[in-house]
matplotlib code that plots the C-alpha trace (Angstrom):
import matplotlib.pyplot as plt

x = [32.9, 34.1, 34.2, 33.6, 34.9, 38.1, 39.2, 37.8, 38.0, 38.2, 35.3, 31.7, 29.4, 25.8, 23.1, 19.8, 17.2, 16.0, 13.3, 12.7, 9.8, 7.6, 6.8, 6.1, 8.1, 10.8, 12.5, 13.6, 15.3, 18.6, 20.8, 23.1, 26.1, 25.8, 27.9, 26.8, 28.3, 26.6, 27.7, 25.1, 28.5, 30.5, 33.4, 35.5, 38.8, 37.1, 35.0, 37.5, 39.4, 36.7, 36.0, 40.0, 39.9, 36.1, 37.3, 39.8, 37.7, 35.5, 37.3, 38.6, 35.0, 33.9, 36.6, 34.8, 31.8, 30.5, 29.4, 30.8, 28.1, 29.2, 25.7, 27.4, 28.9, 25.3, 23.0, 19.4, 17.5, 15.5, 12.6, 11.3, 7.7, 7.0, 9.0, 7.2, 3.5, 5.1, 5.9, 2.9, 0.2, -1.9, 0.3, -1.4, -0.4, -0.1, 2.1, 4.5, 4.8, 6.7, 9.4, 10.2, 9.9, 11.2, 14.1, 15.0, 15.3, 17.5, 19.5, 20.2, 21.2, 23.5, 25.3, 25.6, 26.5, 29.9, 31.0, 31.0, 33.1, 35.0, 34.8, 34.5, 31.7, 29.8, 28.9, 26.2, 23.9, 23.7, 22.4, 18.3, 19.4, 21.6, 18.8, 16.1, 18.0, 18.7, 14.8, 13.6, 16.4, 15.2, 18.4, 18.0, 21.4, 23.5, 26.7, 26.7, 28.8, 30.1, 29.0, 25.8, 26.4, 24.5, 25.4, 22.8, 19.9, 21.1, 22.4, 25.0, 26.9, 30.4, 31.2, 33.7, 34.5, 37.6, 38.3, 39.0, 41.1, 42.8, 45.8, 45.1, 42.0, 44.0, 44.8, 40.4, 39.7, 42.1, 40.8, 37.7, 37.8, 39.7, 37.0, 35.4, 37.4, 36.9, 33.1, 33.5, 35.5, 33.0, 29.8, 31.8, 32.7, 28.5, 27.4, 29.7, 28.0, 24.8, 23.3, 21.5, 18.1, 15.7, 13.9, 10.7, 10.2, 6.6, 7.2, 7.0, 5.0, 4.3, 4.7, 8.1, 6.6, 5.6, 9.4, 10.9, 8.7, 9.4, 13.1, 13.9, 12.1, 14.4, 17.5, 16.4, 15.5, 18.7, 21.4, 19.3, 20.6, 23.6, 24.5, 22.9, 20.4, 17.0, 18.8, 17.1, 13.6, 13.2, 12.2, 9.6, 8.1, 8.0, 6.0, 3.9, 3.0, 2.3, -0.1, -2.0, -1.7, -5.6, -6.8, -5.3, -8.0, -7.8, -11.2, -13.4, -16.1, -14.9, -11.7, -12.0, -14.4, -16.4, -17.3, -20.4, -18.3, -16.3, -12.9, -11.6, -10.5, -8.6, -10.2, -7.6, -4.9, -5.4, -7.4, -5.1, -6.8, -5.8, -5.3, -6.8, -7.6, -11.6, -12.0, -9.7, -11.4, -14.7, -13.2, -12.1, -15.1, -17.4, -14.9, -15.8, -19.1, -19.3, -17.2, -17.7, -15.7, -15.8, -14.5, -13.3, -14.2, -17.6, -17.3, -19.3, -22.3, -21.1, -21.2, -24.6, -23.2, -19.5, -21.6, -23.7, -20.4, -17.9, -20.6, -20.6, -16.9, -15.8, -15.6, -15.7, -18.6, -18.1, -20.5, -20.5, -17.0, -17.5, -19.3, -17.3, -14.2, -16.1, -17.7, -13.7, -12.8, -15.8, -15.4, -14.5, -11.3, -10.3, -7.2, -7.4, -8.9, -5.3, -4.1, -6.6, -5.7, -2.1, -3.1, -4.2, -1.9, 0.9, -1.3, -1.6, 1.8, 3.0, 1.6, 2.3, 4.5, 3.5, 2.3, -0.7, -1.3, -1.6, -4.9, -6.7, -5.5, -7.5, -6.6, -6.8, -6.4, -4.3, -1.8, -3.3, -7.1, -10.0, -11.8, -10.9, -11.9, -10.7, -9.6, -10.1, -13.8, -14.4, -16.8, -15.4, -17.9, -18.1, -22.1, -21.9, -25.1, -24.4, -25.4, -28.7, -32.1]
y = [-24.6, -23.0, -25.3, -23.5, -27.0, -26.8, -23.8, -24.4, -28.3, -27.9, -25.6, -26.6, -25.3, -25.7, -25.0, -24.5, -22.7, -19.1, -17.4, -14.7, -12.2, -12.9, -10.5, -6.8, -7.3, -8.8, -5.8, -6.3, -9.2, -9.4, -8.6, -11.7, -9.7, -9.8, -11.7, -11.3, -12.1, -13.4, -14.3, -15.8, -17.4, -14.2, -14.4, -11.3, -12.1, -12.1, -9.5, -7.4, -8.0, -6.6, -3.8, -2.8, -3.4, -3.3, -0.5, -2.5, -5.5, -3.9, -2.5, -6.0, -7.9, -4.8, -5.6, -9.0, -7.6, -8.7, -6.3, -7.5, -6.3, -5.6, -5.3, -3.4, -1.0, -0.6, 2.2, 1.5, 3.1, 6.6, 6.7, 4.0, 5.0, 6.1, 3.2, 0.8, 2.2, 2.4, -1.3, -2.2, 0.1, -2.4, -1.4, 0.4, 2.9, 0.4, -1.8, 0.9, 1.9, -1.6, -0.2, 2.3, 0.0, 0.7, -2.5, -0.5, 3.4, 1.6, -0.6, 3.4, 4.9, 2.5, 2.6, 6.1, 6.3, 3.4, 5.8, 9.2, 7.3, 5.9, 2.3, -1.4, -2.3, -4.7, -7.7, -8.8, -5.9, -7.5, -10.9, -10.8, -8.4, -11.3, -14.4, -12.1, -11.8, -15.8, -16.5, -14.2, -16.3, -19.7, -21.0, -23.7, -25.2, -25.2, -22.7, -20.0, -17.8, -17.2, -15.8, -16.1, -15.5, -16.6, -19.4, -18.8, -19.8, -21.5, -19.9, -21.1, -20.4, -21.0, -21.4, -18.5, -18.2, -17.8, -21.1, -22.0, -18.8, -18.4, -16.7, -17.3, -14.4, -12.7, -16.2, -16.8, -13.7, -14.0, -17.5, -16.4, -13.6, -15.9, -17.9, -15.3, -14.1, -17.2, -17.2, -14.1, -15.1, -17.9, -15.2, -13.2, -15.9, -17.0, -13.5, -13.3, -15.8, -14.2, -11.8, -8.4, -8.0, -5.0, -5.2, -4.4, -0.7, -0.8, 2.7, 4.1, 7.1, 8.6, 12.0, 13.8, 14.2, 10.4, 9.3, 11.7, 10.4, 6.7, 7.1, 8.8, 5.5, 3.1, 5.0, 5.2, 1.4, 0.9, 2.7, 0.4, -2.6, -1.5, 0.0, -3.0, -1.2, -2.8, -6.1, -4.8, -3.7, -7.3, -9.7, -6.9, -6.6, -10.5, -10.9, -8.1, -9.8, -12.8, -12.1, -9.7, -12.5, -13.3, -9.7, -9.0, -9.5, -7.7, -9.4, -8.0, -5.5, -2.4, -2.3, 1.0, 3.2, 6.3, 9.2, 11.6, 14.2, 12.2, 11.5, 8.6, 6.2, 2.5, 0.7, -2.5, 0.2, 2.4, 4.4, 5.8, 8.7, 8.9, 13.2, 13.8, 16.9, 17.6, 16.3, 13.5, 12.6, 12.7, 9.9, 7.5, 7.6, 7.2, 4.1, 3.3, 3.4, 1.4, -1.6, -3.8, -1.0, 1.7, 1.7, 5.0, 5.5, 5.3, 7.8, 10.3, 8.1, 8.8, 12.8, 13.2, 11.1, 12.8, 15.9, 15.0, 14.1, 16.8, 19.6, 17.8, 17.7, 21.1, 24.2, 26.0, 29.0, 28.9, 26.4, 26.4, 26.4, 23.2, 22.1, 22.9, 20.9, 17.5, 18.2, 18.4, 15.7, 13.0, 14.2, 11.0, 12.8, 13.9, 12.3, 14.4, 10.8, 9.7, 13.0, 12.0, 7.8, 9.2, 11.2, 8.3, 5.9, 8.6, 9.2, 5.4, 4.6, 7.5, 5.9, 2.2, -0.4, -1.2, -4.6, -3.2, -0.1, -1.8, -3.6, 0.4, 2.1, 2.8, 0.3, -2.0, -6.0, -5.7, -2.2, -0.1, -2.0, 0.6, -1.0, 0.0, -0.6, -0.7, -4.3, -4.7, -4.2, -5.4, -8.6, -11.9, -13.1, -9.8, -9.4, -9.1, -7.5, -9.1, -12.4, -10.9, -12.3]
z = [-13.3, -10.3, -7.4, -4.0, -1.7, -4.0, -1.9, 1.2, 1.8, 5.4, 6.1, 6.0, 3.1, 2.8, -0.3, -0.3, -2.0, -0.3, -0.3, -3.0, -3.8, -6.5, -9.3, -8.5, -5.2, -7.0, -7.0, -3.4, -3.4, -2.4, -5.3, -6.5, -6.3, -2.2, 0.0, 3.9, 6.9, 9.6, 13.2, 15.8, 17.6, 19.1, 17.0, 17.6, 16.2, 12.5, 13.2, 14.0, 11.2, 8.8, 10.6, 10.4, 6.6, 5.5, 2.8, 1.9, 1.6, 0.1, -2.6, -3.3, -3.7, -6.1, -8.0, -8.8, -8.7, -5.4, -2.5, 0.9, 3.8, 7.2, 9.2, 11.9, 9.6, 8.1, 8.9, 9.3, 6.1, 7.4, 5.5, 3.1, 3.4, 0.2, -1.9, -0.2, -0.7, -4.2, -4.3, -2.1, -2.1, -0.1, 3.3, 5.8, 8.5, 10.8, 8.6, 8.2, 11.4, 12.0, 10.0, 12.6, 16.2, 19.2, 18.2, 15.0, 17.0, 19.4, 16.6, 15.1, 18.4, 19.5, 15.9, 16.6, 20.2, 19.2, 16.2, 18.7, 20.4, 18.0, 20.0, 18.2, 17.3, 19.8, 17.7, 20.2, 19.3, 16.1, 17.0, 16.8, 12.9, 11.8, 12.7, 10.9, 8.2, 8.0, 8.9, 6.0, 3.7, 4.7, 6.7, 8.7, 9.1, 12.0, 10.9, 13.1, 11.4, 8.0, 4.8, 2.9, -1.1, -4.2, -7.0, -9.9, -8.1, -5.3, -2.1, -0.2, 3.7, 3.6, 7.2, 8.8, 12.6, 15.0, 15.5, 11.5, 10.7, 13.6, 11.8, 8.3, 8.4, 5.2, 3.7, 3.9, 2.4, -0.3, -1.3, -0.9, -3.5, -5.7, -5.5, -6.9, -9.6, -11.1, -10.9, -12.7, -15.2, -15.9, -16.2, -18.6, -21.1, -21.1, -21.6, -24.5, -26.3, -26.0, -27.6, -26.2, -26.1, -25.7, -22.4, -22.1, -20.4, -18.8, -18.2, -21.7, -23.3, -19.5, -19.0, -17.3, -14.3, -13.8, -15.1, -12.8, -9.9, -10.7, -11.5, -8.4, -6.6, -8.6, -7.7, -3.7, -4.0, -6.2, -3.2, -0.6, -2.1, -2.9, 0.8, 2.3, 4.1, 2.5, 4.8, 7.7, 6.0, 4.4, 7.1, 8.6, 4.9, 4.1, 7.7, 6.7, 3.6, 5.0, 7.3, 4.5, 2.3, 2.9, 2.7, -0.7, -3.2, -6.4, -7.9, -5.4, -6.3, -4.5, -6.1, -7.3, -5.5, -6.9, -3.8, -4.0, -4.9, -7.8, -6.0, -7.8, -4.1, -4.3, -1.1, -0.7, -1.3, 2.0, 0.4, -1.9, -4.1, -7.7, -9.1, -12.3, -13.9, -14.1, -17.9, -17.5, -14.1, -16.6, -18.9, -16.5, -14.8, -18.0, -18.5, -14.4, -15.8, -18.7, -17.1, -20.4, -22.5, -25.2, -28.3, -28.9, -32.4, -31.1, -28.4, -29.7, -28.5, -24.8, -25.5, -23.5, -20.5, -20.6, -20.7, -17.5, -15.7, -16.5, -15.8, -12.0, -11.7, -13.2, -11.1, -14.4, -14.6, -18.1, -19.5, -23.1, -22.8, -20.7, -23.5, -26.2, -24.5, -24.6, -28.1, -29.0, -27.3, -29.0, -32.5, -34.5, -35.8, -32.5, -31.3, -27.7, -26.2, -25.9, -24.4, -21.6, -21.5, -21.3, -18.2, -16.5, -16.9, -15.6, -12.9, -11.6, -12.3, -10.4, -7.6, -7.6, -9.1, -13.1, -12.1, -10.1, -12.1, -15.5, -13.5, -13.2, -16.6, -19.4, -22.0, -24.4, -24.8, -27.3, -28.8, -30.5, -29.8, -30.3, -27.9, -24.3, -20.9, -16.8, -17.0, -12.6, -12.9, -16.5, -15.9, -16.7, -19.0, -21.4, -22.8, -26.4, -27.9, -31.4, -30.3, -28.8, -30.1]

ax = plt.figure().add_subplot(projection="3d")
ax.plot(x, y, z, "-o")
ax.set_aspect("equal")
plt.show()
């Protein structure tokens, strides 16, 4: 196994384990192919010598499969909003407008201002964007500049500044990548030996327009990571989260709230309102309604109370024809109940991450399970009125 101190035996390294996102936010951790430099020490010699040859360095890393990132070559990302209320549909206006500071507008301008003028890049602008990126990791050693990379699990800062290159800068980077290419080497030999398996795709049977929505999402969050710009939206989000830690509670009762005039409204998620068409927007909220579940063979006892509710949504003048639509829909060999559990689920998971949509869906425990219900507001202790004397 590669052995990092084999190349570098003079330089200090440090390991320690960093902080990552957990589940849903997963998604936005630091990819392990990174390799970040860092420099809290004002060392212009090596910074310099990356900015000269960044797409030559660059090119170099990719080669074994790591992505070198520069922060002062980095722009700051324009407009996350929507990917984040995507990932996090808890964030309020207020949380997002932290995204966009004063610190960040100025971080952009002065960027902008050094590359009209074609000048170097003044490292020292950098400082308070390289310690947040170190805080958000979990450093707490003492190297003050250097790079920050990934080992498996394990993250590791192998020390870089003036004073230990001083005219050996290309001898570094070439032992560095070397480094590297052996890792590499190693990863491919393992992956040979096993075998590929199906992943799970959460996003199955939706409809185009949900796919198209949540694909262009993954590819914005997917040229973040991979430009380096999610770097400076990290530490803002991880604070963020932290102090909503206490507010985020999905078993409360008003997780799902039903207005006078039948807009479907997620309270703990700013207020987000969920689009359904008038029939569908009947269904779910007969499912709101009957919070233990349905089965759906039996829906035909719900016809009255599907009636009642889609003659208050519709906008239709046309009431038999209102009529007509739900006596097609509760026919025990209808299959248009699916059509409408379909609907739903595209229209949740058009708005948020899988992991909190599969909570508000129409569903069942189990594929396939006739018997179907909201799972957030199903009660914990489910009556059962077989066992009733």
């Amino acid at each position: 196994m590669a052995n990092l101190q084999d190349y570098f035996a003079n330089l200090r390294i440090e390991k320690f384990d960093s902080f990552t996102f957990k589940n849903n936010l997963s998604s936005f951790n630091i990819e392990k192919s990174a390799v970040i430099f860092f420099d809290l020490g004002n060392n212009p010699q090596i910074n310099l010598y990356i900015d000269d040859h960044y797409s030559e360095l660059n090119k170099k890393f990719a080669e074994v499969d790591k992505n070198l990132m520069y922060i002062p070559n980095l722009d700051y990302p324009e407009n996350i909003v929507d990917l984040l209320k995507f990932y996090s549909p808890y964030l309020s206006a207020s949380d997002l407008k932290q995204f966009y500071s004063e610190k960040h507008i100025a971080l952009t301008f002065t960027k902008q201002i050094t590359e009209l003028f074609n000048e170097e890049p003044d490292v020292s602008s950098f400082l308070s964007e390289y310690q947040s990126i170190l805080d958000y990791i979990g450093y707490t050693g003492n190297i003050k500049s250097g790079f920050l990379f990934f080992d498996n699990d394990t993250t590791l800062i192998l020390e870089c500044n003036d004073f230990v290159v001083t005219g050996n800068t290309e001898v570094f980077f070439n032992d560095l990548i070397a480094f590297f290419k052996h890792v590499k080497g190693e990863i491919e030999e393992s992956d040979s030996m096993i075998g590929n398996t199906q992943a799970y795709d959460p996003y199955e049977n939706l409809d185009e327009d949900a796919k198209e929505k949540i694909r262009g999402i993954q590819i914005q969050l997917r040229e973040l990571k991979d430009s380096g710009q999610l770097l400076f939206a990290l530490p803002i989000l991880k604070d963020i989260l932290n102090n909503e830690a206490n507010k985020i509670n999905l078993d409360s009762t008003n997780t799902i709230a039903i207005s006078y005039d039948y807009r479907i409204v997620l309270p703990h998620f700013d207020n987000l309102e969920i689009q359904l068409s008038h029939l569908t927007k009947a269904v779910y909220i007969l499912f709101y309604n009957n919070p233990y579940g349905i089965n759906i063979k039996e829906l035909y006892n719900y016809k009255k109370e599907l009636e009642n509710l889609y003659s208050k949504i519709s906008n239709q003048l046309d009431y038999d024809k209102m009529m007509q639509s739900v006596e097609d829909l509760v026919k025990p060999e209808s299959k248009a109940i699916y059509t409408h559990i379909s609907r739903i689920k595209s229209a949740f998971y058009k708005q948020m991450d899988f992991v909190y949509a599969k909570n508000f869906i129409v569903a069942g425990g189990t594929f396939g399970d006739d018997f179907k219900y909201i799972s957030i507001i199903r009660p914990k202790i489910v009556y059962d009125p077989e066992f009733d004397d």
